[in-house]
C-alpha positions in Angstrom: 123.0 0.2 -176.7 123.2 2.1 -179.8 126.6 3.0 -178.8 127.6 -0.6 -177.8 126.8 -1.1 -181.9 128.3 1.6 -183.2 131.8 0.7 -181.8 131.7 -2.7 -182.7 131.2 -1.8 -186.1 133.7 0.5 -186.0 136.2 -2.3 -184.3 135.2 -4.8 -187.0 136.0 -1.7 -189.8 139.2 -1.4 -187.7 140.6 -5.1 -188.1 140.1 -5.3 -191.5 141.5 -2.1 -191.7 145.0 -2.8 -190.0 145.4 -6.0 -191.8 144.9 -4.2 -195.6 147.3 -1.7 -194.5 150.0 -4.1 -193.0 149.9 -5.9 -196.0 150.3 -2.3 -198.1 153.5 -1.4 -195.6 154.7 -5.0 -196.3 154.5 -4.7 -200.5 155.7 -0.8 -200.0 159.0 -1.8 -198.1 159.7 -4.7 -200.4 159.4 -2.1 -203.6 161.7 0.5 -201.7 163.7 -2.5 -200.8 163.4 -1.5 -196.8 164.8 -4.3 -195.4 163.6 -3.1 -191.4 160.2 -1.1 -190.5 159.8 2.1 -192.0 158.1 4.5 -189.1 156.7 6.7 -191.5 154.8 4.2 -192.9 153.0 2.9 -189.3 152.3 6.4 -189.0 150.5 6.6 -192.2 148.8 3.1 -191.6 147.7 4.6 -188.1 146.3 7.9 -189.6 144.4 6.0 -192.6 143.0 3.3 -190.1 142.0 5.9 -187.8 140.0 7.9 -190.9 138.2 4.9 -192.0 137.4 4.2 -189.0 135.8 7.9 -187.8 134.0 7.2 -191.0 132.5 4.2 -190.1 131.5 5.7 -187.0 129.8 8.7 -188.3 128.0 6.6 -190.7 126.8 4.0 -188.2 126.1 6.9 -185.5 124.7 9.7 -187.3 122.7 7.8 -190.8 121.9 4.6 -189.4 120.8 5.6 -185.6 120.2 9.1 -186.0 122.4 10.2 -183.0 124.3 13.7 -183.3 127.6 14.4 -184.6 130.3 14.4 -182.4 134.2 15.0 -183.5 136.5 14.8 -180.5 135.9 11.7 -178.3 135.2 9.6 -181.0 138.4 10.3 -182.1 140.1 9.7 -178.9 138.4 6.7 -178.5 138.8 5.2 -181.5 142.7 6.5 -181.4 142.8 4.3 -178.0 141.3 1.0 -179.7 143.2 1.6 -183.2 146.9 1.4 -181.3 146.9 -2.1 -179.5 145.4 -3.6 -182.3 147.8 -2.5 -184.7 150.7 -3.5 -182.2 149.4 -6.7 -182.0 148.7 -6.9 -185.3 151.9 -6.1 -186.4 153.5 -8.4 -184.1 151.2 -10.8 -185.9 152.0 -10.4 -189.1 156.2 -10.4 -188.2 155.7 -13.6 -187.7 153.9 -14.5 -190.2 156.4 -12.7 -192.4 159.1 -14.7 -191.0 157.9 -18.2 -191.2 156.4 -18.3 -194.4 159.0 -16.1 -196.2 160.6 -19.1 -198.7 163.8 -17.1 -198.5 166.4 -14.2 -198.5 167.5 -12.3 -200.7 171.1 -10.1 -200.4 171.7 -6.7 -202.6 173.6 -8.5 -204.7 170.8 -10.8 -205.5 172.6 -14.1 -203.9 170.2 -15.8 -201.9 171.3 -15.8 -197.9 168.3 -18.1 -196.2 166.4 -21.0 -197.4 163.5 -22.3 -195.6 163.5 -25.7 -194.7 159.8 -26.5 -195.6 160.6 -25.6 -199.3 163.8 -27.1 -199.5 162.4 -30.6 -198.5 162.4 -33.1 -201.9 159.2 -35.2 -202.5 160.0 -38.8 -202.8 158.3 -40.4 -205.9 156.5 -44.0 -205.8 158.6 -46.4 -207.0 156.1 -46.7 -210.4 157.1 -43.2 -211.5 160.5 -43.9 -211.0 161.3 -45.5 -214.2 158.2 -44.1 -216.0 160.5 -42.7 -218.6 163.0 -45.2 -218.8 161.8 -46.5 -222.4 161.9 -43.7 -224.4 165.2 -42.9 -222.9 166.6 -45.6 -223.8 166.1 -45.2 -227.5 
């Protein structure tokens, strides 16, 4: 049971984990102006999620239960939960990326894509209309 607890905790640490460091990769690429993934960086996201997550682990397993230490199947375990999650995760965030991204930039600065939803004009009530008609007219 105690291990049952300790690996949830560790796969709760792990989901926050992957979505902080997706949204790092995300602000990195746009500084560097990367315009495709960078591998180096979902290497780095891996190894830091895979750290904070052993720490979690040792914490809950060795402070809060009182079980020994152990280094290597931890680390294999948690190596075997940390990579479909951050796949997914990925994935996930893609397309998040894609359909709330207002638009597009080119090198140049032009702008390439608009997105539909912010390109849409509000219609105003037919009060507000001529609202300032009066002190235009003077």
């Amino acid at each position: 049971m105690h291990t049952v607890l300790t690996y949830v905790v560790s796969l709760f640490v792990i989901v926050i984990s992957v979505f902080i460091t997706l949204c790092v990769k995300y602000e990195l690429e746009r500084l560097f102006h990367e315009k495709k993934d960078v591998a180096p960086f979902h290497i780095c996201n891996v190894v830091i999620i895979l750290m904070v997550s052993f720490a979690a682990h040792a914490v809950t397993n060795n402070y809060f239960l009182g079980n020994e230490f152990k280094l290597v199947m931890p680390l294999l375990i948690l190596t075997i939960m940390i990579i479909p999650i951050y796949i997914f995760g990925q994935f996930a965030f893609e397309k998040y990326k894609s359909v709330y991204r207002k638009y597009d930039t080119a090198e140049n600065g032009k702008v390439l894509v608009l997105n539909e939803k912010y390109v849409k004009k509000k219609k105003l009530p037919a009060k507000l209309k001529n609202y300032n008609a009066a002190s235009k007219e003077k």
